[in-house]
PATIBA-425268 format. One line per field, with one value per residue (C-alpha): residue number from 1; y, z, x. Coordinates in steps of 0.2 Angstrom, whole numbers, always signed. Layout:
REM PATIBA-425268
pos <- (NUM  ...) $
py <- (Y  ...) $
pz <- (Z  ...) $
px <- (X  ...) $
//
This chain:
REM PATIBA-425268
pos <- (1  2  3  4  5  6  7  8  9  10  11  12  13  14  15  16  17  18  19  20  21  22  23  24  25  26  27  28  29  30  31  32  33  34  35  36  37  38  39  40  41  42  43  44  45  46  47  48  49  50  51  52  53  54  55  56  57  58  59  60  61  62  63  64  65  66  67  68  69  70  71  72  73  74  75  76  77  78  79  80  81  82  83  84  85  86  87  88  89  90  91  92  93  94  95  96  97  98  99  100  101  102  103  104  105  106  107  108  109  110  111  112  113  114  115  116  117  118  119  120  121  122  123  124  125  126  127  128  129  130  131  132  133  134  135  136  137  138  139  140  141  142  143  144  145  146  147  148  149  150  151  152  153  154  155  156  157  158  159  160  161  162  163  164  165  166  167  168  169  170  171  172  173  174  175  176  177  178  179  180  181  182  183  184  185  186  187  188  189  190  191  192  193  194  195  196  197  198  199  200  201  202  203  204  205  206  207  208  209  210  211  212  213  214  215  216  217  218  219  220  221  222  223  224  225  226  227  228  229  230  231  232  233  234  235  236  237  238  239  240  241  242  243  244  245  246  247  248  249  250  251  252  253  254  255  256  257  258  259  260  261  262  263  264  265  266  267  268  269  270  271  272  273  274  275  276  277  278  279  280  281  282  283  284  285  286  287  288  289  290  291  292  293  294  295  296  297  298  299  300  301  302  303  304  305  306  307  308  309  310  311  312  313  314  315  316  317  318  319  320  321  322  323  324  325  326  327  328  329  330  331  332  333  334  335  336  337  338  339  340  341  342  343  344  345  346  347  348  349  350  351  352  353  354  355  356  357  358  359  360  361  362  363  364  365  366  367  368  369  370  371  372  373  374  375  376  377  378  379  380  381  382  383  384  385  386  387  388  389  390  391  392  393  394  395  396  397  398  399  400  401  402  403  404  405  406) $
py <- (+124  +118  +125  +137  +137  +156  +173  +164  +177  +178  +157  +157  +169  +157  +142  +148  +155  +136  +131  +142  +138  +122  +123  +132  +120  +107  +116  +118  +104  +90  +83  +90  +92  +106  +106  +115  +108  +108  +111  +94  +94  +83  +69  +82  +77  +56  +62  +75  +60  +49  +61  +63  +45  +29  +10  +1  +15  +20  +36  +33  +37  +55  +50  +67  +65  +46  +36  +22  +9  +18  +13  -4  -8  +2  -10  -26  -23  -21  -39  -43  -37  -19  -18  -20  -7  +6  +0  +4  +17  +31  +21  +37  +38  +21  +17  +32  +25  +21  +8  +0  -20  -19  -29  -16  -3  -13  -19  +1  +8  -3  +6  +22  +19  +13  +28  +38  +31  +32  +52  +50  +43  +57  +70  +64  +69  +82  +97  +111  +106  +108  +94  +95  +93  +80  +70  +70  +62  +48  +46  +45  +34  +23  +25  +21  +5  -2  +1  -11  -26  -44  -46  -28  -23  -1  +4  +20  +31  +51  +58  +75  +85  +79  +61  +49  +33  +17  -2  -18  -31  -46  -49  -39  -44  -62  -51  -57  -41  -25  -13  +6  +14  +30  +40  +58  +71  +71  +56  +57  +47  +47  +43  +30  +18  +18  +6  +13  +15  +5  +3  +21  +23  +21  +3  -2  +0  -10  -24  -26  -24  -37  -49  -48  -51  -66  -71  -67  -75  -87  -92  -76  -68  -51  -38  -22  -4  +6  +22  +38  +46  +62  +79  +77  +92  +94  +94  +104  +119  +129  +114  +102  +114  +116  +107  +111  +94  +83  +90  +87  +70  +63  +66  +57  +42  +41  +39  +24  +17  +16  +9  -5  -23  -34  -31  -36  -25  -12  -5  +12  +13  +32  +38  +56  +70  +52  +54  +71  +64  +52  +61  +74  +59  +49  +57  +52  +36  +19  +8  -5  +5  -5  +3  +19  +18  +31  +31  +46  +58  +76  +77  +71  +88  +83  +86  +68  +50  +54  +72  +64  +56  +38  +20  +12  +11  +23  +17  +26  +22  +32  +28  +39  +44  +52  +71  +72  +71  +88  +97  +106  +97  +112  +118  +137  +149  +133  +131  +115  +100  +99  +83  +71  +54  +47  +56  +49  +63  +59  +43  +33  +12  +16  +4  -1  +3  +4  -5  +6  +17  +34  +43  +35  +16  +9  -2  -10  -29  -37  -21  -22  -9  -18  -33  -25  -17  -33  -40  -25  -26  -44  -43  -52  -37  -49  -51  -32  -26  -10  +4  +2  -15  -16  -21  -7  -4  -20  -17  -24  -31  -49  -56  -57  -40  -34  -17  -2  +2  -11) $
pz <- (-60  -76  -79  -93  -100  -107  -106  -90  -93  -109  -109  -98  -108  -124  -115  -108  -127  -132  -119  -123  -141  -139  -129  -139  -155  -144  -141  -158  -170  -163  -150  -136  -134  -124  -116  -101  -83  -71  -54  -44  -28  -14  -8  +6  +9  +10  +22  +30  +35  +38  +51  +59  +60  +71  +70  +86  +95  +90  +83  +66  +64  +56  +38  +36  +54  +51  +46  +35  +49  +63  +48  +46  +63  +67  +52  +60  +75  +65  +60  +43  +41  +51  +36  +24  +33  +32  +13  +8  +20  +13  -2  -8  +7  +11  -6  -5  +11  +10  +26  +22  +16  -3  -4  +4  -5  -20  -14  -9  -26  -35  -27  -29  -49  -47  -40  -53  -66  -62  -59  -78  -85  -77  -85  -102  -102  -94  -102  -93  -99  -119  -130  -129  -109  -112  -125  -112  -97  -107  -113  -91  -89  -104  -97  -78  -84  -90  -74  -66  -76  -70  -63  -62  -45  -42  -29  -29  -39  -36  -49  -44  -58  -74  -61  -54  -53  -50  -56  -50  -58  -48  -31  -23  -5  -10  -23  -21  -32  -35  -50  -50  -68  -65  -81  -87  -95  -99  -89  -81  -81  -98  -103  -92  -105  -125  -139  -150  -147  -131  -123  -124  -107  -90  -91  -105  -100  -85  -90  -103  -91  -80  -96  -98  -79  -79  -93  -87  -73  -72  -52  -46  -38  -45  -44  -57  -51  -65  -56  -61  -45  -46  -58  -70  -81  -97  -111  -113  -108  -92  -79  -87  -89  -67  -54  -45  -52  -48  -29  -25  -36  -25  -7  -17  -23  -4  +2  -8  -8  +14  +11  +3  +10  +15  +13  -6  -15  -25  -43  -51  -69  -73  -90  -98  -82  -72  -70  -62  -51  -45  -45  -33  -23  -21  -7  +5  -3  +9  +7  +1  -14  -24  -42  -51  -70  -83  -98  -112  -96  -97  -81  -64  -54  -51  -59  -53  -47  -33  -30  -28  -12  -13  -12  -21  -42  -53  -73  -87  -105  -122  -140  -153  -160  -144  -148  -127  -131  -141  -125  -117  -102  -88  -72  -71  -62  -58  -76  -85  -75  -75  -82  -97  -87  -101  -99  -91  -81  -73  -68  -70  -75  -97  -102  -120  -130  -146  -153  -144  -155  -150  -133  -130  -137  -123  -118  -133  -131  -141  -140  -130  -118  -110  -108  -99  -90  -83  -81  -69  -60  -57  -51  -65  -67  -74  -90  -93  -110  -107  -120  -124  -125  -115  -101  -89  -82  -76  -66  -48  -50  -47  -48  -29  -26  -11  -9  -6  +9  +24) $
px <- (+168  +177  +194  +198  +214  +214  +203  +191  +180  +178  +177  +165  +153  +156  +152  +135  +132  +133  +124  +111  +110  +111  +94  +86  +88  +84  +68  +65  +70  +57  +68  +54  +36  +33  +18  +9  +15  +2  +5  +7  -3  +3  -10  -15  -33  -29  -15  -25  -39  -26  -17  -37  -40  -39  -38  -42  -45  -27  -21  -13  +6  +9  +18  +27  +36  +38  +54  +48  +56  +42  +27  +34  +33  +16  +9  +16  +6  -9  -19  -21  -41  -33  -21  -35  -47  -33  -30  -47  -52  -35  -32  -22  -10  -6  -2  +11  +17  +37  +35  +20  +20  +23  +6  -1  +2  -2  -21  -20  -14  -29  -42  -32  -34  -51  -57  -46  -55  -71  -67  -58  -74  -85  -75  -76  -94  -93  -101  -90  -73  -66  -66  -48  -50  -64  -48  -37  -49  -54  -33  -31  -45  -38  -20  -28  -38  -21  -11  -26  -26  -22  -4  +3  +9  +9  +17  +17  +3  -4  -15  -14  -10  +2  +1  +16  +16  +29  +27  +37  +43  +47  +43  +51  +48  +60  +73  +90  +94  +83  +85  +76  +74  +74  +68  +69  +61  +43  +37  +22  +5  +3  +19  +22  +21  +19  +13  +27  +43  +40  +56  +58  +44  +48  +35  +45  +62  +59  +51  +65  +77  +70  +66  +88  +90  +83  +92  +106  +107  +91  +95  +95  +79  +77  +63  +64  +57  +49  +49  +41  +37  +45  +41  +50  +54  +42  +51  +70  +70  +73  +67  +78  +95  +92  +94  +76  +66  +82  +83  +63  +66  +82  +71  +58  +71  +81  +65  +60  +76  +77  +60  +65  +61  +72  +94  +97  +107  +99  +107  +102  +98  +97  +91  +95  +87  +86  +104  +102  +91  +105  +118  +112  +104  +119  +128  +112  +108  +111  +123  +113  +114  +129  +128  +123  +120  +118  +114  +116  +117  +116  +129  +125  +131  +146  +165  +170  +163  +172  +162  +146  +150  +144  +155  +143  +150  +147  +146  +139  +137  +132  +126  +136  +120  +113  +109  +116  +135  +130  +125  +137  +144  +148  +139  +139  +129  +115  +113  +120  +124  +142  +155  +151  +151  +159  +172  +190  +192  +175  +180  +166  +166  +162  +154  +149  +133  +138  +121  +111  +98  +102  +96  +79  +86  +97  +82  +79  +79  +93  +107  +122  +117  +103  +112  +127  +114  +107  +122  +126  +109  +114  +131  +137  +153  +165  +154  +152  +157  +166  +166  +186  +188  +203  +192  +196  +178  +179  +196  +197  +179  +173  +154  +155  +164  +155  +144  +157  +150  +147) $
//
């Protein structure tokens, strides 16, 4: 809990006040859409089959009670047309399936969205639903038909309620360096990825941070993760001032992570709630994971870098337009998500983004923030720009410094 240098009580009153208020404008002045948030159902009937059913006169593996190492090696005993049976037989729980082969769950994921669309399409017309209802299946199926054109690779995709899904770009079974974008608040199927303000979506963000990673440093094989697979909260309010949709979202995002193929290092990228998400992750995350990366974070429940219980580096940036430095930076009483990590006494590697456009802009092809982002997603430390020009976040780094942990 933050320290209070007079009347704690009193201190302590004021600053959830603030907190409060601060909410409650953010809530109001167009900075959110607040929107209904349908419950999320899990993929129970493709996992219920699943758990039924049998390849080879073999009982399938129970996913639930399953390490994603047991998976990989129950699919590496199955031939390649036993891989494809499963793929097309519980589309919806193998393309979920941390352990499976990445083409897999890909080839998986497809018919997945194929299936979803056709449902989509169905509803558009039908009679029983609002027009309002029949508007937003035929925005779905729109939204579904783009996730299946030529050369996009899902890996992960559940369209029960407001949907989740995850994108790669790269291969990411020969990445010499993997990044995961993890986004914030209001991402969901929908939102996934936008025509305007593009590089404000979790598909957007991504792609450009891949585009810069490859400039970067053209030699190295890198594989960029769009990844929306948690709830995310629906706009500012309640869900996003709590903890609740960062705990379910850091099982989700260890889980992916220790399913990763191959041992390349892997770098965070953590926007806005993402950086929730992170922080309460980071203690159980694997030591592959070399860097955690926020940008205009809300606080990532901790007081310190040193409080979240991870080796791998911590950094964090923010645009002096982003409405988040105005958001109270405490924890108390589960509400708030404690120190700025922008702050020196977080301790955190600041890095400059001083051409960023505000919270959503950190992305945006050409700023400063993306291109120190790619340069951390590549390893390139030595080259970061940090926020006070002295060169301080780079200190004791080279562009072979090691993962923290071994």
């Amino acid at each position: 809990m933050t320290s209070f240098d007079s009347s704690p009580h009193l201190n302590v009153w004021r600053m959830l006040l603030a907190l409060a208020v601060v909410f409650v404008m953010l809530a109001t002045t167009g900075w959110t859409a607040l929107r209904g948030q349908r419950t999320v159902a899990e993929l129970q009937a493709s996992l219920s089959a699943w758990e039924k059913g049998s390849i080879a006169g073999r009982r399938l593996p129970d996913p639930q009670d399953s390490s994603p190492a047991r998976l990989a090696r129950f699919f590496a005993t199955l031939t390649d047309r036993q891989q494809d049976t499963l793929a097309r037989r519980y589309p919806l729980a193998v393309g979920n399936m941390n352990g499976a082969p990445v083409e897999l769950r890909y080839l998986a994921n497809r018919i997945a969205l194929g299936q979803a669309r056709k449902a989509e399409r169905a509803r558009m017309h039908d009679q029983r639903l609002t027009p309002e209802g029949q508007h937003q299946a035929g925005r779905r199926m729109h939204r579904l038909e783009s996730l299946m054109k030529p050369g996009r690779h899902i890996l992960a995709f559940d369209p029960a309620g407001t949907g989740r899904v995850a994108e790669v770009f790269g291969d990411l079974t020969k990445a010499e360096r993997i990044s995961v974008v993890v986004p914030g608040v209001d991402t969901d199927l929908l939102t996934f990825q936008r025509t305007a303000r593009r590089h404000s979506a979790p598909a957007g963000m991504a792609g450009a941070l891949y585009d810069a990673e490859r400039e970067a440093s053209p030699s190295t094989r890198t594989a960029v993760i769009a990844w929306a697979d948690y709830t995310a909260p629906s706009g500012i309010g309640m869900d996003a001032a709590t903890a609740a949709r960062a705990e379910a979202g850091a099982v989700r995002l260890n889980a992916l992570v220790r399913a990763l193929p191959g041992r390349a290092p892997v770098s965070l990228f953590c926007h806005s709630y993402g950086s929730v998400v992170c922080g309460v992750a980071a203690r159980e995350l694997p030591s592959r994971v070399a860097d955690i990366a926020v940008a205009g974070s809300p606080g990532m429940r901790a007081e310190t870098v040193s409080g979240l219980g991870t080796e791998a580096r911590v950094w964090a940036m923010r645009d002096a337009d982003d409405w988040i430095e105005d958001v109270p930076h405490l924890e108390l009483g589960g509400l708030g998500h404690g120190a700025d990590p922008v702050s020196a006494e977080f301790g955190a590697r600041v890095v400059s983004a001083r051409t960023a456009s505000g919270h959503a802009g950190y992305f945006v092809p050409g700023t400063d923030s993306l291109r120190n982002l790619a340069e951390i997603g590549t390893g390139a430390y030595r080259s970061v720009d940090c926020a006070d020009d002295s060169g301080t976040c780079r200190a004791g780094l080279s562009a072979t410094t090691p993962v923290g942990r071994a």
